[in-house]
C-alpha angles and dihedrals in degrees: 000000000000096000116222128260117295127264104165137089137212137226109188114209145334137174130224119188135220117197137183122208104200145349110296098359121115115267115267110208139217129184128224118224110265121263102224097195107171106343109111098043097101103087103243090020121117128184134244109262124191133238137213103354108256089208107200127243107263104220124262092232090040087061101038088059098037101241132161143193149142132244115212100196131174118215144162115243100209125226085262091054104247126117135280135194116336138210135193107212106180141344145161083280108251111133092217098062089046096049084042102055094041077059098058097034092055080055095052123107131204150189095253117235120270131217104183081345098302123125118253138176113267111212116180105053119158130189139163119201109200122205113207136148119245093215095108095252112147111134130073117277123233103246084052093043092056087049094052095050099052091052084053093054093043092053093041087054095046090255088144100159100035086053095046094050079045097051098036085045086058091034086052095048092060106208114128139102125243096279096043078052094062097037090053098040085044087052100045087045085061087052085045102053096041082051085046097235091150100171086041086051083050095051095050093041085058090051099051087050094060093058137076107296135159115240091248095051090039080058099079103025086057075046097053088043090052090054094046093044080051098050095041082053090244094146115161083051088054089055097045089052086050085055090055101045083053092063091054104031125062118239117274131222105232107024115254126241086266092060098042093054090044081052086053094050098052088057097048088055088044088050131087102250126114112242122215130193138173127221145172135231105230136129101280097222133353098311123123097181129076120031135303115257139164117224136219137166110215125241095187137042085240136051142155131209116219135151091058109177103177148020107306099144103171139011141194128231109203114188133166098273107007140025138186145225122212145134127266121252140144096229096065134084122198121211118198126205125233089232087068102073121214126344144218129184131216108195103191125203143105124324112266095026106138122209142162132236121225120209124189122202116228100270099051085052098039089051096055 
């Protein structure tokens, strides 16, 4: 199934912030500039941009025990402005900032995108809502200080399971600020990894990563989620997580292991093999709402989904400029063009459902 020429833009990401002032009081927002990303790279096109900030309700029981959190979500801005489909794709994990923030965004209004000043449909939209308290808190709090530590000790002393009931008890509980968040979520990756629970490690790593972290401390946790990426054959978000390493690390001579095994990776994609890898359909975060997918960002213009055990009926490519609807089955093959930037795909079904993506090299594609 060779998919038609692009027609779509992308804006990357931007952040829109929901902040409490105080304990029991209703949530005050501020928005954060917009990151344009690539959107405006394609000559006559024009991105989306928002209007008026919807800042999002921050839960009454979000605000009575202090806790904060962030929402990453993908979504379509149509031709009208107003917003499609969309999909939360990560988050600290707590169901009522994701449905809170759905909620806004299906409330947010935009320019539409222009191409030679006609509106067109932008595919590819990212924004995180935060939902943080202004109150100058940005250090760790005793009572969670006194937690954390004995979780460090536990783990130091191969305690493991004592460490990980400690740490999902405190996790559980909720009640902790941005950094608390990555420190927790960091700390639970390393349990993680020594149980080998490597998509849980991923998933924590992730989470830490959302939060309120220095550059320098940011540094290994970017690293641990590059190894696990590597080792769960996630490869194009290994390399995105490279990229951004890149961006916070200095260049090395030699190359580091990192780089030698991103350079590995680059010429497995070039090559002519066939790549397989599984998947499984799940809520990606906390959320309860919305349906199950599995996500998977695309190496290759052409890929395949077989091994389906399970009920996935349709699924959703969501490129740059462009994306596509169409239903699931083990008997198509879907061809990409270049024109149509960088791709993710969204494979719907029921939770649990297994599957298996396909990936052609260029020849294969460019042969058929």
């Amino acid at each position: 199934m060779r998919l038609g020429p692009g027609d779509c833009t992308v804006n990357w990401f931007a952040m829109v912030k929901a902040v409490g002032v105080a304990a029991g009081l209703l949530a005050l927002g501020a928005s954060i500039a917009d990151d344009q990303g690539a959107a405006g790279s394609s000559v006559g096109t024009s991105a989306a941009m928002r209007k008026a900030p919807i800042i999002p309700r921050y839960p009454f029981e979000g605000r009575w025990n202090g806790r904060e959190g962030w929402v990453d979500l993908s979504f379509v801005v149509r031709p009208d402005g107003t917003v499609a489909d969309p999909i939360v794709e990560n988050s600290s994990g707590y169901p009522e900032f994701e449905r809170e923030a759905l909620k806004a965004l299906l409330r947010q209004t935009y320019e539409p995108a222009t191409f030679n000043g006609k509106p067109i449909e932008q595919c590819a939209t990212r924004l995180r809502y935060i939902f943080a308290f202004d109150r100058g808190v940005t250090g760790a709090r005793g009572s969670f200080a006194t937690k954390y530590k004995e979780g460090v000790r536990l783990f130091k002393n191969n305690q493991i399971d004592e460490a990980r009931a400690l740490v999902d008890s405190e996790i559980e509980d909720g009640v902790w600020n941005l950094y608390e968040s990555s420190l927790i979520y960091s700390l639970r990756s390393e349990i993680q990894a020594a149980q080998g629970d490597k998509q849980g490690q991923l998933q924590s790593l992730i989470r830490a990563d959302g939060g309120k972290l220095e550059p320098g401390k940011r540094i290994p946790v970017l690293r641990a989620m590059f190894s696990v990426q590597v080792s769960l054959n996630r490869y194009a978000d290994a390399l995105a997580t490279r990229d951004r390493l890149r961006s916070l690390e200095k260049a090395t001579d030699p190359p580091d292991l990192l780089e030698q095994t991103a350079a590995r990776i680059e010429t497995l994609i070039a090559g002519p093999q066939v790549l397989g890898f599984p998947g499984a359909v799940e809520f990606r975060s906390g959320c309860v709402e919305g349906r199950p997918n599995f996500q998977y960002r695309l190496l290759r213009r052409k890929f395949a989904i077989s091994d389906i055990r399970g009920n996935a009926p349709d699924l959703e490519i969501r490129c740059d400029r462009k994306r596509f609807v169409d239903s699931v089955s083990d008997q198509k093959v879907w061809a990409i063009p270049d024109s149509w930037g960088t791709c993710q795909v969204f494979v719907f079904g029921d939770t649990g459902t297994t599957l298996k993506i396909i990936e052609y090299p260029a020849e294969v594609a460019a042969a058929q």
